[in-house]
Every structure is written in structure tokens, then in C-alpha cells.
C-alpha positions as CSV (number, residue, x, y, z in Angstrom):
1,X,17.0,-18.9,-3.6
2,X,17.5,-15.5,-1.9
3,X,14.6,-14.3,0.4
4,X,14.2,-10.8,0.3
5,X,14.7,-8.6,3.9
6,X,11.1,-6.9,3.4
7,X,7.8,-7.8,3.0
8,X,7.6,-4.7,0.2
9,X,7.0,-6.6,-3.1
10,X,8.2,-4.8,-5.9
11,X,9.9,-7.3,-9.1
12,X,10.1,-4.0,-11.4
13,X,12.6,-2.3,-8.2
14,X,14.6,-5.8,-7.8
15,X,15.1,-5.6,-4.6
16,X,17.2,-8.3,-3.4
17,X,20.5,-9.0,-1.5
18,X,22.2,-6.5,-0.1
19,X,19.0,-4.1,-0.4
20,X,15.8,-3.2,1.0
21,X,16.9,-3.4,4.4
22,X,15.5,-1.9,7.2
23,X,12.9,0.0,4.9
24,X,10.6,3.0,5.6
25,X,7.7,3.8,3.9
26,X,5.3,6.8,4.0
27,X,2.0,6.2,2.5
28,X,-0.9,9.2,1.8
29,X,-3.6,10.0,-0.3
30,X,-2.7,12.2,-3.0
31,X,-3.3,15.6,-3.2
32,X,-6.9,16.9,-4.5
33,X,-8.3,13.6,-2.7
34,X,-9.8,15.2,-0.7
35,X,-12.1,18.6,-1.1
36,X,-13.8,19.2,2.1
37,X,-16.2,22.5,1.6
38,X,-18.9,23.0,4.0
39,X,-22.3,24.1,2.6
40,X,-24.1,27.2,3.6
41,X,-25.4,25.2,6.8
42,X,-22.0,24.9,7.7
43,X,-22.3,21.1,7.0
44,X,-18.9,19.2,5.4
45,X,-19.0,17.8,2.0
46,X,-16.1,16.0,0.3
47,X,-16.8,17.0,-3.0
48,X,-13.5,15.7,-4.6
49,X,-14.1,12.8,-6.9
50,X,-13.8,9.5,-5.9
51,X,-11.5,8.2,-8.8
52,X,-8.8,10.5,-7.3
53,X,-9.0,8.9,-4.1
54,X,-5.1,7.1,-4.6
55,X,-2.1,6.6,-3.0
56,X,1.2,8.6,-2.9
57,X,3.9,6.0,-1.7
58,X,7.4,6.9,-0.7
59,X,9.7,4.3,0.3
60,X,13.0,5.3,1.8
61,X,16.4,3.0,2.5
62,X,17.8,2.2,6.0
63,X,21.1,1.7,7.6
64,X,22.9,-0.9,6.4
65,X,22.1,-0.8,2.4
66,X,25.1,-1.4,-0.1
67,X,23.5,-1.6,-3.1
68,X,20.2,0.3,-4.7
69,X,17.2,-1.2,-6.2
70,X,16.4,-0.8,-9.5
71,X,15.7,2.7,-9.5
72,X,16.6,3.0,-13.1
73,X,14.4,0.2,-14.1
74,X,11.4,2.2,-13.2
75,X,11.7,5.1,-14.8
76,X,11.9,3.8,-18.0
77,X,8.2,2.2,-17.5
78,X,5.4,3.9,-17.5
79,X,3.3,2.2,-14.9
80,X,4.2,-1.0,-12.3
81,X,2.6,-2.8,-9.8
82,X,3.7,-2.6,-6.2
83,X,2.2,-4.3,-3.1
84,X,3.5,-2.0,-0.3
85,X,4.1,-2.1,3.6
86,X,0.9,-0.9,4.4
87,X,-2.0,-3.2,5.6
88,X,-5.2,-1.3,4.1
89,X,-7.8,-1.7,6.5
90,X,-12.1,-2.4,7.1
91,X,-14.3,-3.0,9.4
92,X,-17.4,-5.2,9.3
93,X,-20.2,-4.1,11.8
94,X,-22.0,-6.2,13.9
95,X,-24.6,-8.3,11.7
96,X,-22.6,-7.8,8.6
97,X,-20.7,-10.7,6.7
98,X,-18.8,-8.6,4.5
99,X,-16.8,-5.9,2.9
100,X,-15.1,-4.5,-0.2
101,X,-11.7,-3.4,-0.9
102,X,-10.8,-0.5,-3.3
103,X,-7.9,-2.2,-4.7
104,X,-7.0,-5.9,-5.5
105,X,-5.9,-7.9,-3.0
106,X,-2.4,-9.8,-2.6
107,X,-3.4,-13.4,-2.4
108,X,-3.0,-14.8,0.8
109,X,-2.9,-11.5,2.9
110,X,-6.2,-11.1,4.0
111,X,-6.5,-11.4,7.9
112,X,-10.2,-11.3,9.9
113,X,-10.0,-10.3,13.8
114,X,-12.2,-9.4,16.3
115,X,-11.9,-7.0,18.9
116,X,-9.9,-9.5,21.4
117,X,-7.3,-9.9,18.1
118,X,-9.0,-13.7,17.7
119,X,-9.1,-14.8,14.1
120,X,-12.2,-14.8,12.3
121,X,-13.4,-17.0,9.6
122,X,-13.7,-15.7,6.0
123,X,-13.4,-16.2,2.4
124,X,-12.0,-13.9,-0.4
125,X,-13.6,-13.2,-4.2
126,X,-11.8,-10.5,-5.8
127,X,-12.0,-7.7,-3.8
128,X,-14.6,-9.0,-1.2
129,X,-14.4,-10.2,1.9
130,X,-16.8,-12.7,3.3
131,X,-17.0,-13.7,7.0
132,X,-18.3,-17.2,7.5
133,X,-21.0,-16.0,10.4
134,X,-22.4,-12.4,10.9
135,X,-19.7,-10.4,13.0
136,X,-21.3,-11.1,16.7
137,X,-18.7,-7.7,17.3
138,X,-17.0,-5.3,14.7
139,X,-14.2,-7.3,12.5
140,X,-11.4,-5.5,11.7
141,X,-9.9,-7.1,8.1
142,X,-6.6,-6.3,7.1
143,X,-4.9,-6.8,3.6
144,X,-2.2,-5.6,1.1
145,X,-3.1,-4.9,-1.7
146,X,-1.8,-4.5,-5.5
147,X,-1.3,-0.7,-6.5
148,X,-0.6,0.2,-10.1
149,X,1.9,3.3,-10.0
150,X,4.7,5.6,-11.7
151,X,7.4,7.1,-10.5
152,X,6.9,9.9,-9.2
153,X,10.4,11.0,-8.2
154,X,12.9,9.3,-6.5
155,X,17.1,10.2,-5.3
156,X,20.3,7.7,-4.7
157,X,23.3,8.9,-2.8
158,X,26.3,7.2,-2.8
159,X,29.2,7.1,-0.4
160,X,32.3,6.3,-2.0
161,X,34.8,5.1,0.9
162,X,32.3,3.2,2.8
163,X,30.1,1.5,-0.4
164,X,27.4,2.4,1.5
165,X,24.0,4.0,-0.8
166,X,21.1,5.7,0.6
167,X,17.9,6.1,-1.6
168,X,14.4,6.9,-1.6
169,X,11.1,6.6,-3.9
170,X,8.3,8.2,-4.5
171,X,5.4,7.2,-6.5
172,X,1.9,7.6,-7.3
173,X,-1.2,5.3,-8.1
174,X,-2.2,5.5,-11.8
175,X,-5.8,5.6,-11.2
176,X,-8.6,6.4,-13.5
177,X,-11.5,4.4,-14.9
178,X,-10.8,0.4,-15.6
């Protein structure tokens, strides 16, 4: 079986051999996000909702690509499910056991680490994270986790003489009540 070059996990992009090499990816929130508005006290306020509070994603090709993914493939469906790049992040303060993700998890991706980068002990359920002991110091937890999106807009150029392709992606996070 062929191992994919990147950690990006994508089945609707089939990204395989001779693709997804050397990949880039830009991740943001999108925008209205965020509404910052300070009140007459001159105090900040997000006011935005917090069902809007999703991720753009745009993933972009690197030297050495001779073939595209699927790029095709996903515009004909409405929504997929990617697990990107990024390691979403939290932090567990002292005396705390635990903390919850926005988003589900990718099994097996969850990593616990104190502030001297030593592992910490944990378990996962759904979307929580559980340390074994109270953090004795903040625990930074790191995951990847499963985003639901469309595409948003995406380009593929092609060089003829050299077969080389250069591409890029852009989605969005569906969102929205489940």
C-alpha cells in the first residue's frame, strides 16, 4: 500500500502518489468570527456568535507535485470531512484535569505536555480530555481534529513541457447547529 507524503487527511481530495508533497496550509477563522465592539466604558466585547466561530482552510501544493488531487471530486459534494495540518490547541490550568475541544477529535492524535515538553497522562471521550492527576503546572493538549467543510474555491495550473501542476484549495467549515 502507498503511504501518503502528508499528514493532511483528506479521502474525498485523493491525495496519493505523486501528490501532496511538500504541502502548505493556511488555516483562520472565518470572517464575521469575530465582532470586537467596545461598550461605552470602552470595555471589548466579542459580540459575534459563537456558531460562526469556524475555520477557513487553504491548502496550497509544493515543488515537486506531478499530479493534482481530486480537485474535481470535491466540488461536486456538498460537504466533506478533512483533518488538516494544524494541531488545535488547550491548556489545562493548574488543579484542572480537563478540557474540551470544539471539534471531534482524530483518534489517536491527542498529545498532553507540560511545560518541560514531558508527556502527561490522559484519556479521551469524545471531545474531552481528561488528565490522569490535576495538572501540578499548565498542560498544553494538542490534537487534530475532524472539520466538516465545502469548497470554497480552489485553482490548478499546469505546465505542459515539464508535467509539473501547481494547485491550491480553499475551504470553509459548514458549521451551524448539530
Amino acid at each position: 500500500m502507498y503511504e501518503s507524503p502528508t499528514s493532511l487527511i483528506c479521502p474525498a481530495l485523493g491525495i496519493g502518489w505523486q501528490t501532496g508533497n511538500n504541502l502548505s496550509e493556511d488555516c483562520r477563522l472565518i470572517q464575521g468570527a469575530r465582532q470586537w465592539e467596545r461598550n461605552w466604558n470602552a470595555v471589548p466585547k466579542d459580540l459575534a456568535d459563537p456558531e460562526f466561530n469556524l475555520m477557513s482552510i487553504r491548502i496550497s501544493s509544493g515543488d515537486g507535485e506531478l499530479r493534482p488531487p481530486a480537485i474535481d471530486s470535491v466540488d461536486e459534494l456538498e460537504f466533506f470531512d478533512i483533518v488538516p495540518i494544524k494541531l488545535f490547541s488547550r491548556v489545562i490550568p493548574v488543579g484542572s484535569t480537563t478540557t474540551v475541544f470544539a471539534r471531534d477529535l482524530h483518534p489517536g492524535s491527542v498529545r498532553c505536555l507540560d511545560l518541560g515538553f514531558e508527556d502527561v497522562a490522559f484519556t479521551v471521550s469524545g471531545r474531552t480530555v481528561t488528565l490522569d492527576a490535576p495538572a501540578a503546572l499548565p498542560v498544553r493538549v494538542y490534537a487534530r481534529c475532524v472539520l466538516t467543510v465545502f469548497a470554497k474555491d480552489w485553482s490548478l495550473t499546469s505546465m505542459d513541457s515539464s508535467a509539473d501542476v501547481s494547485w491550491w484549495i480553499e475551504m470553509e467549515e459548514v458549521g451551524g447547529l448539530s
